[in-house]
VMD Tcl script that draws the C-alpha trace (Angstrom):
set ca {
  {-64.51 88.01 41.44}
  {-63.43 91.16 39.25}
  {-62.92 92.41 35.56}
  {-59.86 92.38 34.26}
  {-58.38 93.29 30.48}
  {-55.23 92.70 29.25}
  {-54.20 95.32 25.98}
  {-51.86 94.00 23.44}
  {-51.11 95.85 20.14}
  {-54.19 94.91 17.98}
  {-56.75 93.64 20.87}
  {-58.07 93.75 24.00}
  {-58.86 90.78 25.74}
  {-61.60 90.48 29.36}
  {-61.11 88.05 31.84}
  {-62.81 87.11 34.99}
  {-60.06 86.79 37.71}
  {-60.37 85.48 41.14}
  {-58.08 87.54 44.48}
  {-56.15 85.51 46.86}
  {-53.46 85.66 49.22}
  {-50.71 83.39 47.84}
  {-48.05 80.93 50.39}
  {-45.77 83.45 50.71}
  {-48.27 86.17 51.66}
  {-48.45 88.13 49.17}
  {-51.63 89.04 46.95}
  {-52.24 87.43 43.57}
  {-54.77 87.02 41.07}
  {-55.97 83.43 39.11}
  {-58.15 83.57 36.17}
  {-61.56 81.74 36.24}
  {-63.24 82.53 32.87}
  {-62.11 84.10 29.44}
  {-64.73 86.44 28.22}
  {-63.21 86.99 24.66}
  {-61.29 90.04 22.99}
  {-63.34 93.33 22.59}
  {-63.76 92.46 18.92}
  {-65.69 89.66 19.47}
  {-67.44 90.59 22.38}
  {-69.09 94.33 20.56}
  {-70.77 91.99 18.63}
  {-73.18 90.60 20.96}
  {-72.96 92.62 23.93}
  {-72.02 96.68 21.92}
  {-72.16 98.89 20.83}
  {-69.86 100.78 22.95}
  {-67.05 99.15 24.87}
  {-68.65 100.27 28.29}
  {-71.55 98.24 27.10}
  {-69.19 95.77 26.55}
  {-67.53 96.18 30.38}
  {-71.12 96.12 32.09}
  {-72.19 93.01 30.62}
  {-68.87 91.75 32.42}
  {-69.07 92.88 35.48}
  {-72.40 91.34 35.97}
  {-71.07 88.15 34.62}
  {-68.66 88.53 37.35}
  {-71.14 88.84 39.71}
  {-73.14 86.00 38.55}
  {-69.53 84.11 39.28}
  {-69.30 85.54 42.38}
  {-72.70 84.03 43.85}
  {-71.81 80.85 41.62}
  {-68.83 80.47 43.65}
  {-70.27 81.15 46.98}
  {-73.03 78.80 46.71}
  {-70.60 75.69 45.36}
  {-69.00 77.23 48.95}
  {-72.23 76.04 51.32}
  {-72.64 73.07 48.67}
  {-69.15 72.17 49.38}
  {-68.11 71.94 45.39}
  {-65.46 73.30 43.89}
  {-65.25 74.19 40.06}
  {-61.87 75.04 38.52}
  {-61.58 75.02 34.80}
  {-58.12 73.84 33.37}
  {-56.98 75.28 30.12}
  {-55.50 72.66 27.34}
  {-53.43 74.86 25.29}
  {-51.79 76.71 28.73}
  {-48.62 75.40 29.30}
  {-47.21 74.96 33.50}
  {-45.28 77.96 34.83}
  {-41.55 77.22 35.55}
  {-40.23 76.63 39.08}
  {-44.07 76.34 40.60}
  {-44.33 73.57 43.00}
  {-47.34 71.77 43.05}
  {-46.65 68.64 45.25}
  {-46.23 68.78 48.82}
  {-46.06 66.38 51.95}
  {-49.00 66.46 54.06}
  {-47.79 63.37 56.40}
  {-45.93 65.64 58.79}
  {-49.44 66.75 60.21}
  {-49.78 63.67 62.28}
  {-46.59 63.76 64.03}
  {-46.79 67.48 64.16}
  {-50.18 66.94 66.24}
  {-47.97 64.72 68.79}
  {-45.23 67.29 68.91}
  {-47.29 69.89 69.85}
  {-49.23 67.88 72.59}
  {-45.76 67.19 73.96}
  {-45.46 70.91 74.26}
  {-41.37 70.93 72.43}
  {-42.48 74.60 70.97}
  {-42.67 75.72 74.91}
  {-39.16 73.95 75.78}
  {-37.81 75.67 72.22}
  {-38.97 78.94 73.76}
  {-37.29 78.21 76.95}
  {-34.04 77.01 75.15}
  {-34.40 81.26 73.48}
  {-34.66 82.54 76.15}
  {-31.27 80.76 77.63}
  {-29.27 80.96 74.98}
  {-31.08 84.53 72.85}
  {-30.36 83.09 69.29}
  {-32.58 84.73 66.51}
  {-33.37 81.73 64.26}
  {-36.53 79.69 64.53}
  {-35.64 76.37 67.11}
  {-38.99 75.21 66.84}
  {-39.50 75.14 63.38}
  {-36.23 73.23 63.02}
  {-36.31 70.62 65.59}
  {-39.95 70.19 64.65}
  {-39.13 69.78 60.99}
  {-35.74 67.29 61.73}
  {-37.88 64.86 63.05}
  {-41.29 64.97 60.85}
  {-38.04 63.98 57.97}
  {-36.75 61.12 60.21}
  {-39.96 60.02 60.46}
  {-40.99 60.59 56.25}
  {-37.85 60.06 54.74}
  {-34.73 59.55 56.95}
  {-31.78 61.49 55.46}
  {-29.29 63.83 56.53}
  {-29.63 67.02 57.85}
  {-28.75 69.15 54.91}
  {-31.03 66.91 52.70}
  {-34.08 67.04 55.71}
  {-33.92 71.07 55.26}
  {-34.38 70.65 51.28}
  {-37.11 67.92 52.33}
  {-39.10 70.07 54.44}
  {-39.57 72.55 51.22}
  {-41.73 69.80 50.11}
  {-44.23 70.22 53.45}
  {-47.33 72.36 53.66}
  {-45.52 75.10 55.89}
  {-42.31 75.90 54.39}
  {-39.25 76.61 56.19}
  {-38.34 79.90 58.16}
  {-35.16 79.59 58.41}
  {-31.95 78.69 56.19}
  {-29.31 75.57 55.98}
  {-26.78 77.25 58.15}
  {-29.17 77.84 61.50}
  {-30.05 74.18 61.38}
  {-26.41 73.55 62.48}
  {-26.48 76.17 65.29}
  {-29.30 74.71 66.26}
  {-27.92 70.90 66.54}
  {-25.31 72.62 69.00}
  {-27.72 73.81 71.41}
  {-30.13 70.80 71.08}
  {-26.80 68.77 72.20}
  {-25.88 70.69 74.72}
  {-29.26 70.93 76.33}
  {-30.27 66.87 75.47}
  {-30.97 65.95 79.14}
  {-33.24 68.72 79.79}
  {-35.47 68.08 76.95}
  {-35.72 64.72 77.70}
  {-36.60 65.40 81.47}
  {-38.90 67.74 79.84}
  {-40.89 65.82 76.93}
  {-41.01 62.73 79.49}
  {-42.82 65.10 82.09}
  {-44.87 66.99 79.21}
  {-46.09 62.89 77.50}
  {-48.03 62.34 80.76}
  {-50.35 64.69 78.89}
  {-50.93 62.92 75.87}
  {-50.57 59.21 77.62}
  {-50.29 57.84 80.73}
  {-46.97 56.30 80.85}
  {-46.27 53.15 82.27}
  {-42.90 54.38 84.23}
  {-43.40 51.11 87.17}
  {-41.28 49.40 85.07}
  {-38.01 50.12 83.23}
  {-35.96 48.31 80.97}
  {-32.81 49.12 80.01}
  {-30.28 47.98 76.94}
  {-27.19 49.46 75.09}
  {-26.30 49.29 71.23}
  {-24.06 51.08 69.14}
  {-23.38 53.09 66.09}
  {-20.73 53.41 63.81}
  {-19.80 56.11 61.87}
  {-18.18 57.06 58.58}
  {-14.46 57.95 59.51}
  {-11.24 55.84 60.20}
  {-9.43 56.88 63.52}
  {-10.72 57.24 66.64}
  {-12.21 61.00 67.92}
  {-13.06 61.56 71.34}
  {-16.25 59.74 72.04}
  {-15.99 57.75 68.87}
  {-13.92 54.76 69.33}
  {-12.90 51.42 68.54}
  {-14.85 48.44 69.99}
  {-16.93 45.97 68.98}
  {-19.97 46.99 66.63}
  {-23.44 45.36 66.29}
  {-22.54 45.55 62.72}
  {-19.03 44.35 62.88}
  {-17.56 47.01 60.58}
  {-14.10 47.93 61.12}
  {-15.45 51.69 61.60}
  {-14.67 53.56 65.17}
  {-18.47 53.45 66.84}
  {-20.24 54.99 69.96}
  {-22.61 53.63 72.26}
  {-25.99 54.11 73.52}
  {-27.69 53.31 76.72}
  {-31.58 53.32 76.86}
  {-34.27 53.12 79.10}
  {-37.67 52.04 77.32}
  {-41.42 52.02 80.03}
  {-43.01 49.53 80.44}
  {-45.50 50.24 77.50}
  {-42.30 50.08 75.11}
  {-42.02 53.68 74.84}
  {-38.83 55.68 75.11}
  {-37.89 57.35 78.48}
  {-34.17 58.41 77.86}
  {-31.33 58.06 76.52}
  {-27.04 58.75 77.24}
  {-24.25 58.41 74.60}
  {-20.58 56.60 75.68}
  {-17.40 56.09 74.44}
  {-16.87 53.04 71.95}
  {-14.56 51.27 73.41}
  {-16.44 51.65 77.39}
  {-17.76 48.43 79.50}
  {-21.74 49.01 78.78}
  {-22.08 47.92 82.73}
  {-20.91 50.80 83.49}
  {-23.31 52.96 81.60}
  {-26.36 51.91 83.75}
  {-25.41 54.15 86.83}
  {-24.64 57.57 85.73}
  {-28.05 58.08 83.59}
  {-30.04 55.52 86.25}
  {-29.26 58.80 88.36}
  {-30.38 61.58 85.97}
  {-34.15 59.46 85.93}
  {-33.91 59.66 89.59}
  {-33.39 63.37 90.11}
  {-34.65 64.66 86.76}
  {-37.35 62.69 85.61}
  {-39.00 61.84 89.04}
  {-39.25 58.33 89.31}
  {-37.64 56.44 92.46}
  {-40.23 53.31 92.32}
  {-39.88 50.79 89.61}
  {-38.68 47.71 88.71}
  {-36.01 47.74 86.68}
  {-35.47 44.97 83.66}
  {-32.40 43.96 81.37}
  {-30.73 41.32 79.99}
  {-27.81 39.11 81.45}
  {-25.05 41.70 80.02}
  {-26.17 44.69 81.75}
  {-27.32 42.24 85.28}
  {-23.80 42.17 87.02}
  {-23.64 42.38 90.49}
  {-23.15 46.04 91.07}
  {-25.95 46.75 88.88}
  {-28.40 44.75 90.47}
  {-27.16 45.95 94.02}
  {-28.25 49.31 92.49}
  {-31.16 48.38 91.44}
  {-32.12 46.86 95.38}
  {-32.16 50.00 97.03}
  {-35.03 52.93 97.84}
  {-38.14 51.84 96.17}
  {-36.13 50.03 93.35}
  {-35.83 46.53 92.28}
  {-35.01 44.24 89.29}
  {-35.42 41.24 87.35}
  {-32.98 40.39 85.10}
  {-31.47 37.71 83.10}
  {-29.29 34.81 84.34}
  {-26.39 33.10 82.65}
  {-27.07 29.11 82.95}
  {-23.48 29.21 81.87}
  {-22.07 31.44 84.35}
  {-24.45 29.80 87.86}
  {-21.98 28.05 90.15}
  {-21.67 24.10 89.46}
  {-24.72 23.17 92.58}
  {-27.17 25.37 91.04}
  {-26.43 24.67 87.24}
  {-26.84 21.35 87.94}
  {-30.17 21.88 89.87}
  {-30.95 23.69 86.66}
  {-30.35 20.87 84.16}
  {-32.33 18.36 86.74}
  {-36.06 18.24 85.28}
  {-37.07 17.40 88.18}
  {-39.33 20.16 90.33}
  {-40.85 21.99 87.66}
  {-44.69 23.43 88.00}
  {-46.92 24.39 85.46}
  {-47.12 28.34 85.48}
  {-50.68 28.63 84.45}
  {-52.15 26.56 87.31}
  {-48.89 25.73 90.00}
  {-49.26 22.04 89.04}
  {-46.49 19.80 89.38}
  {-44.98 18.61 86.14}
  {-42.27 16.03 84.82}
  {-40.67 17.93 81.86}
  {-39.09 14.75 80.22}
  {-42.46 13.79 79.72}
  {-44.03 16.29 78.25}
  {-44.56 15.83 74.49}
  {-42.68 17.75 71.82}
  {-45.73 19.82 70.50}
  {-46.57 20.85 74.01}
  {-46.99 25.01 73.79}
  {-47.45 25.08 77.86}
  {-44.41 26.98 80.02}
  {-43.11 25.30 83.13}
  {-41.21 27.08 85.93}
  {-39.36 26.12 89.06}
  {-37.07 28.37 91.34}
  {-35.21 29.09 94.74}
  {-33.22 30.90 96.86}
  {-30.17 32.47 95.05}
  {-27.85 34.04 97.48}
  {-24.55 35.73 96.28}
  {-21.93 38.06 98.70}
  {-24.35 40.91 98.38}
  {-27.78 39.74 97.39}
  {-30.75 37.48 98.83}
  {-32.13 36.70 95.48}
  {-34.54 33.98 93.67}
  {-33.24 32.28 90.82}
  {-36.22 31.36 88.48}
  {-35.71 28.41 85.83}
  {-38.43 28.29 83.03}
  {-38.76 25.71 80.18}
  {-40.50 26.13 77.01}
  {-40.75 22.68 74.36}
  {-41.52 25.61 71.79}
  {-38.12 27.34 72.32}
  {-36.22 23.62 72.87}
  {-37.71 22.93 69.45}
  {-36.57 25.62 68.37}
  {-33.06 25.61 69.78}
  {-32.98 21.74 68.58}
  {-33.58 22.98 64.67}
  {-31.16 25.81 64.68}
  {-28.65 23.61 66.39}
  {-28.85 20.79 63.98}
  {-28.13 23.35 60.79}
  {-25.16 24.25 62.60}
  {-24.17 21.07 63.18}
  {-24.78 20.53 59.62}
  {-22.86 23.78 58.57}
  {-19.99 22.83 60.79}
  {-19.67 18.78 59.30}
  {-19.62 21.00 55.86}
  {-17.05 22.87 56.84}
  {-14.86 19.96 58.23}
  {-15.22 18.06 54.38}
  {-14.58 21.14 52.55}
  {-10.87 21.74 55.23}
  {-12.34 25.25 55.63}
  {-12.16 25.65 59.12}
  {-12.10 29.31 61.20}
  {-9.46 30.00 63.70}
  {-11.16 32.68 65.42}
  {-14.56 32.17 66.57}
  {-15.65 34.77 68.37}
  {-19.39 34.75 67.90}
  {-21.37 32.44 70.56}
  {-23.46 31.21 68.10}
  {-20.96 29.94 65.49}
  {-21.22 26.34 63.85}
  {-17.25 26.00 64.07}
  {-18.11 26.08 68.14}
  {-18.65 22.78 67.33}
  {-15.64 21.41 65.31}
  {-12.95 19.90 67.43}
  {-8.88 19.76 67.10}
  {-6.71 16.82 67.55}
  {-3.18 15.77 67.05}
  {-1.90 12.83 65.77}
  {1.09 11.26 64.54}
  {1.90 9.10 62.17}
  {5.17 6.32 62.50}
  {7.13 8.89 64.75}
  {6.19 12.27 62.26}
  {5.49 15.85 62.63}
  {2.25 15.72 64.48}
  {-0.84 16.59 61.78}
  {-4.00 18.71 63.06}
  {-7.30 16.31 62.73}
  {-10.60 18.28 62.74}
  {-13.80 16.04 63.94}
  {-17.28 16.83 65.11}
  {-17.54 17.61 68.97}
  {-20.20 15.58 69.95}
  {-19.77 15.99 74.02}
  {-20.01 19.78 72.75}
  {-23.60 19.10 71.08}
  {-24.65 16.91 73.81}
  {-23.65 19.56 76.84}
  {-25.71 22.44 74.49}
  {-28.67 20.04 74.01}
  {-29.42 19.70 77.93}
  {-30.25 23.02 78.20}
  {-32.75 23.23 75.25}
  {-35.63 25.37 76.18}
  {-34.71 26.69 79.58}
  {-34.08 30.01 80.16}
  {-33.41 31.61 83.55}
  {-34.02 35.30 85.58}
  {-33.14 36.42 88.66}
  {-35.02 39.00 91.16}
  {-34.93 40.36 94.53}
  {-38.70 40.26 94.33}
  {-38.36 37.11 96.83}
  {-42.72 37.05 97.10}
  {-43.89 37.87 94.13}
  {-46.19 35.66 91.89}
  {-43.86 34.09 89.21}
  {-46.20 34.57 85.90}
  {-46.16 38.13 86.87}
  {-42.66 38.35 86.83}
  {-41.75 36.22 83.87}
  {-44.37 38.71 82.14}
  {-42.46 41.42 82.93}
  {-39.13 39.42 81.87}
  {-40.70 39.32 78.20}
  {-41.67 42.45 77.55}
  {-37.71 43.03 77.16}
  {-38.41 42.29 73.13}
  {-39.60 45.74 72.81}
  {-36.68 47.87 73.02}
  {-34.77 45.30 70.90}
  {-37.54 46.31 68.47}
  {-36.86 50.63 69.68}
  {-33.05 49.65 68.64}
  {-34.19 48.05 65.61}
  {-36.73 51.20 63.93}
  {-34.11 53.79 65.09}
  {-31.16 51.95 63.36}
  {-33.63 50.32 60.07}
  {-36.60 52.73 59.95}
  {-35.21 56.09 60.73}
  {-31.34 55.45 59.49}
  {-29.88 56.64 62.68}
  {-26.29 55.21 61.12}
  {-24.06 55.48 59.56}
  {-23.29 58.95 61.19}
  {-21.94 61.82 58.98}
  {-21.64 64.59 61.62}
  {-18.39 64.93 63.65}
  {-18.40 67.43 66.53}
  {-19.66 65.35 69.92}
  {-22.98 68.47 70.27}
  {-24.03 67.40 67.04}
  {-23.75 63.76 67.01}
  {-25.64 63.94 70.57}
  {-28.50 66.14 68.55}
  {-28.33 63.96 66.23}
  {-29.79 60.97 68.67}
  {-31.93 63.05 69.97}
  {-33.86 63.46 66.78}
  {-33.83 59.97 66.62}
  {-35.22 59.58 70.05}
  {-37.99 62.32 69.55}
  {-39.10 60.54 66.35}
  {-39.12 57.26 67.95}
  {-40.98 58.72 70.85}
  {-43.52 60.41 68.49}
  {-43.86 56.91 66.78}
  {-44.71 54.78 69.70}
  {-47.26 57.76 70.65}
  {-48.94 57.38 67.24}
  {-48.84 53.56 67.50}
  {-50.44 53.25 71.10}
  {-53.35 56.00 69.81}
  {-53.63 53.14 67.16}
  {-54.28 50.60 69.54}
  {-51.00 48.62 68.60}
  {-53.31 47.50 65.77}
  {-50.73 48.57 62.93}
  {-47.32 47.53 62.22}
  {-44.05 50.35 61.68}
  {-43.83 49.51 58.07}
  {-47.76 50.14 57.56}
  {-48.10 53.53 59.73}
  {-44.76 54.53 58.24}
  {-45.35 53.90 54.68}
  {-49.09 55.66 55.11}
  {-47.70 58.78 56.38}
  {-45.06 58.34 54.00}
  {-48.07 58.30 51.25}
  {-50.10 61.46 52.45}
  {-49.10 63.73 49.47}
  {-51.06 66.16 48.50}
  {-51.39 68.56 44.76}
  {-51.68 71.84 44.98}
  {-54.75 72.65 42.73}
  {-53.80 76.51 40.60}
  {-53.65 77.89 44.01}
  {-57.16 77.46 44.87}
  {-56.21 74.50 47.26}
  {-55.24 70.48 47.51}
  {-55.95 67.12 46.38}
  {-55.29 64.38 47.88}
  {-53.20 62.13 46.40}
  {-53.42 59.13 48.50}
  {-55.51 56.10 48.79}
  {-58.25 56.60 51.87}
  {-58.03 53.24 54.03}
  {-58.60 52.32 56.87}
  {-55.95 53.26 58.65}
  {-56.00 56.88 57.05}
  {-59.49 57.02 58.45}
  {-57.94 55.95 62.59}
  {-55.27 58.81 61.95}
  {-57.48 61.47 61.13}
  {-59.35 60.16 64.30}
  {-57.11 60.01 67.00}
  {-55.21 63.69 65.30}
  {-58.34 64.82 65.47}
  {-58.38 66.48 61.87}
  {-59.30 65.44 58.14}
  {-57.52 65.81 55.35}
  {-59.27 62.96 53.18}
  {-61.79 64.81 51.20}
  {-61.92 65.40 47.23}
  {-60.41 69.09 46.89}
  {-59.15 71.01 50.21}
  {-59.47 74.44 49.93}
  {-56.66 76.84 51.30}
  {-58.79 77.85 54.23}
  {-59.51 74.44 54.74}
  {-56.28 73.26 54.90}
  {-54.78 76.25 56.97}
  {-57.65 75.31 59.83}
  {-55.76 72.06 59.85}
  {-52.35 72.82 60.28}
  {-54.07 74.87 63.41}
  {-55.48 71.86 64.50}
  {-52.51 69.42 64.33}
  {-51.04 72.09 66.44}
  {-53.84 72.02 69.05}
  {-55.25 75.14 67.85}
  {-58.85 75.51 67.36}
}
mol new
graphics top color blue
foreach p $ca { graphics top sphere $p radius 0.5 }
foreach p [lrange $ca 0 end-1] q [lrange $ca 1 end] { graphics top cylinder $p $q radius 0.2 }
display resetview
C-alpha cells in the first residue's frame, strides 16, 4: 500500500492505492481508501502539509498489515464506491468451466503433440492454445469457429493468437488427424485404463449447408433426410463407450466398405491386434466379418431375422428350444406370461461359404411388448390413413405405418379397373411372430452366451457418442468447405467427446451429459476491481466431485488473483 495525491486546480486530494500486475501484464494501481483533500485533512492532522503526508503514510501502513493479516485469515475487504460509475469496455465476467476439460487435455498430453506438429510444419502461431480453446467452446457453447475465438475472450486466459491463425491451424490439424488420434489414444492410457478388448464400430452422417455436390460431400441418404449433399463418418467406440477413432467418407459411399481401411490404421497405428469387434447388422456383411476372424480378432454382430435362409428363419420363429440365460434352464416361451422381465436364448451352428459361425436367437416379453404397442399405433395410423384416401406411394422407411396398407384392383360391370386400399393383415400377422426376438452372430463358437449378449448391448453407447456430437456439441450443420477443415472440424468434435466421456467415467457414470454439461456451462466467475473472482455459480454436489477428481477448487467466496493463477497451473498438471 502507498500514498498517492491527485492535484486539480483548487485542491489536492490523498488516496491510499493498492500495486498490482494487471491480465495483460502490465502494472496498475486500484484505490483502497480516500483520505480527503488537503483542506480538510490540515485540520486535524496540520499544520503543515508534510504533517499532513506522514499521518498518511502511516495510515498506509496500518493498511498494509490490515491487508496482510485478512491474507493468513483468509478475508478479503474491498470497499465499493456508490457515486463511481463502471469504466467503459472493462470486462468483468469470464468462463471458468474450461478448467475442467483443460485438466483432461493436459493429462492427454495434446500441448506435447502441438509441439511436435511445430516442429513439422515451423508455423509461428500458438497450436496449442487454439486447438485447446476449439474444444473447451464445443464443449461450453458449441458454435462456429469464428464465434469460438470471440468465445474464448470470455475465459480466464485470453487468447494469444488472432481469427486468421485459427484457420491455418484447422489445415494442419486436418492434415495430421490420424496421428493425433494414434497419439491421444496412446497418451489416455495415462489418465484411464481403456477398455480396447472390445470394439464397436458404427457410421452416421452429416450434412452440410450448400447445394451441389464437392468432393467428399455428396448426395446420399442423410440421418436427417434433408435434401443437403452430406458426408459420412465411421467410428470405433471401446468397450467403456469411449472414443478410439474416427475416418470421414464420401456421401454417397457403401458404409461396408468403410470398416476396412481405418480397421487397418488401429492395427498398425494404435496397437491393438486382439479384440472383439461389435456392430450392428448393416456394417456385419460377410467380408466384414471374414475380417474380423483373422489374427487375434473376432466379432459379434447383428443378424437379420429377415435376411437368414428359409431353414433357419423358421427354426427362429419355432419357440421351441429356448433356455433361460440366467440359469441354462429349459423354457417354453409361449408360456411365459406377458409381464415376464426374464431373457431367454437358444442358438446353433451357422455355417455360410466362408464362416463356421453360431447363430444366437434371444427373446425378451419386455421388447415383444414393446414391439406389440408400437405396432398397434401404426396399425392405427395406417387404418387412418386408408379413411382419410391419404395414402404414400413411396415408403421407404422400414418402420412406416403405410408398410401395412395393401393395394387391390377391382372392377366394376366390365370398367376401368379402380385401386382399393385395405389393411394387410397377413403383413401384421408375419411382423407379430417375431415380437421380441432379436438375433447375433459370432465366431466365438465356445463362449458363454450371457457374456456375449453383454457385449452385444453395450452397442447403445456409441448410438449415444453419435447422438452428443450431433445434439450436444452441434457438430452439423457444417459451414466450412475445404476437405482439411471439415476433417479438423470432426476432430474437435472427437477431442471434446473424448474429453467428455473422460470427465464422465472420473464421475463414476453417476451424472448425465445434460447435468455435467450445463454445470460447466454454469462455472462463471466476476472479476472483483481487479483484486480477484467470485464465483457466480451455485456449489452442488456435483461442483464439489469436479473439483475432486480435477484436483483443484474454485468454489470459495472471493478468489484472489494468485489464487486463481495457482489453478489454471493446476488444471494443467502444474504444481
Amino acid at each position: 500500500m502507498r500514498v498517492t495525491t491527485s492535484k486539480s486546480k483548487h485542491s489536492e486530494s490523498f488516496y491510499i492505492t493498492k500495486g498490482f500486475i494487471n491480465d495483460k501484464g502490465t502494472s496498475t494501481s486500484v484505490v483502497i481508501r480516500k483520505l480527503g483533500t488537503l483542506s480538510e485533512l490540515l485540520k486535524d492532522h496540520g499544520p503543515t502539509r508534510d504533517d499532513v503526508m506522514a499521518w498518511a503514510r502511516e495510515e498506509a501502513r496500518l493498511e498494509t498489515l490490515k491487508y496482510k493479516e485478512e491474507l493468513k485469515n483468509k478475508s478479503v475487504q474491498i470497499t465499493f464506491h456508490a457515486d463511481r460509475q463502471l469504466d467503459y469496455k472493462k470486462q468483468t465476467f469470464f468462463r471458468g468451466g474450461y478448467l475442467f476439460p483443460q485438466a483432461i487435455y493436459y493429462g492427454l498430453q495434446m500441448n506435447k503433440i502441438c509441439r511436435k506438429l511445430k516442429a513439422r510444419y515451423k508455423f509461428q502461431y500458438d497450436m496449442n492454445a487454439i486447438l485447446s480453446d476449439l474444444i473447451y467452446a464445443r464443449l461450453l457453447e458449441p458454435v462456429s469457429k469464428r464465434a469460438s475465438f470471440q468465445l474464448a475472450s470470455e475465459f480466464l486466459e485470453k487468447p494469444s493468437y488472432e481469427l486468421h491463425d485459427v484457420y491455418r491451424a484447422l489445415d494442419v490439424l486436418g492434415s495430421e488427424c490420424d496421428f493425433i488420434q494414434s497419439e491421444v489414444y496412446k497418451n489416455s492410457h495415462f489418465l484411464c485404463e481403456r477398455n480396447d478388448k472390445i470394439l464397436y464400430y458404427d457410421c452416421t452422417n452429416y450434412y452440410l449447408e450448400i447445394e451441389q455436390e464437392n468432393g467428399s460431400k455428396k448426395y446420399g441418404k442423410s440421418k436427417e433426410h434433408r435434401p443437403n449433399p452430406i458426408i459420412q463418418m465411421g467410428l470405433f467406440m471401446d468397450g467403456d463407450g469411449m472414443p478410439l477413432a474416427f475416418s470421414l467418407f464420401p456421401g454417397n459411399t457403401n458404409e461396408q466398405k468403410s470398416l476396412k481401411p481405418l480397421e487397418q490404421k488401429v492395427l498398425d497405428e494404435f496397437g491393438c491386434q486382439k479384440f472383439i469387434y461389435c456392430s450392428d447388422a448393416g456394417l456385419a456383411s460377410e467380408d466384414n466379418r471374414a475380417y474380423n476372424h483373422m489374427g487375434e480378432r473376432a466379432y459379434i454382430v447383428t443378424q437379420s431375422i429377415k435376411k437368414l435362409p428359409a431353414e433357419d428363419r423358421a427354426w427362429v420363429l419355432n419357440k421351441q428350444g429356448f433356455k433361460r440365460v440366467s440359469d441354462d434352464k429349459p423354457i417354453d416361451i409361449s408360456l411365459i406370461p406377458e409381464d415376464d422381465t426374464g431373457l431367454y436364448y437358444k442358438d446353433e451352428p451357422y455355417t455360410t461359404k466362408r464362416l463356421h459361425q453360431r447363430l444366437i436367437i434371444t427373446y425378451s416379453p419386455k421388447y415383444a411388448r414393446y414391439q406389440r404397442t408400437l405396432r398397434s399405433r401404426q396399425v392405427e395410423h395406417a387404418q387412418k390413413m386408408i379413411d382419410s384416401g391419404k395414402t404414400k406411394k413411396e415408403r421407404r422407411n422400414p418402420n412406416d405405418p403405410a408398410r401395412f396398407i395393401g393395394t387391390m384392383a377391382v372392377t366394376q360391370d366390365g370398367e376401368a379397373a379402380g385401386i382399393h386400399k385395405f389393411l394387410d393383415e397377413e403383413k401384421i400377422e408375419s411382423e407379430a411372430q417375431s415380437d421380441g426376438l432379436y438375433a447375433v452372430c459370432t465366431d466365438l463358437l465356445d463362449d458363454d452366451v450371457s457374456g456375449i449378449l453383454k457385449v452385444s448391448e453395450g452397442r447403445w453407447q456409441i448410438e449415444e457418442c453419435f447422438r452428443i456430437m450431433k445434439t450436444d456439441f452441434s457438430a452439423r450443420p457444417i459451414y466450412l468447405q475445404e476437405e482439411n477443415r471439415i476433417t479438423a472440424h470432426f476432430l474437435i468434435c472427437f477431442l471434446a467427446l473424448l474429453s467428455y466421456r473422460i470427465l464422465e467415467k472420473r464421475l463414476g457414470y453417476r451424472y448425465t451429459c445434460e447435468e455435467i454439461l450445463n454445470t460447466l456451462r454454469a462455472l462463471n466467475f466476476a472479476e472483483i476491481q481487479e483484486q480477484g473472482f467470485v464465483p457466480l455459480y451455485e456449489r452442488e454436489r456435483i461442483t464439489d466431485e469436479l473439483h475432486n477428481v480435477c484436483g483443484f477448487h474454485t468454489d470459495y467466496e472471493f478468489l484472489t488473483k494468485s489464487q486463481m493463477k495457482t489453478i489454471q497451473k493446476k488444471s494443467k498438471g502444474r504444481e
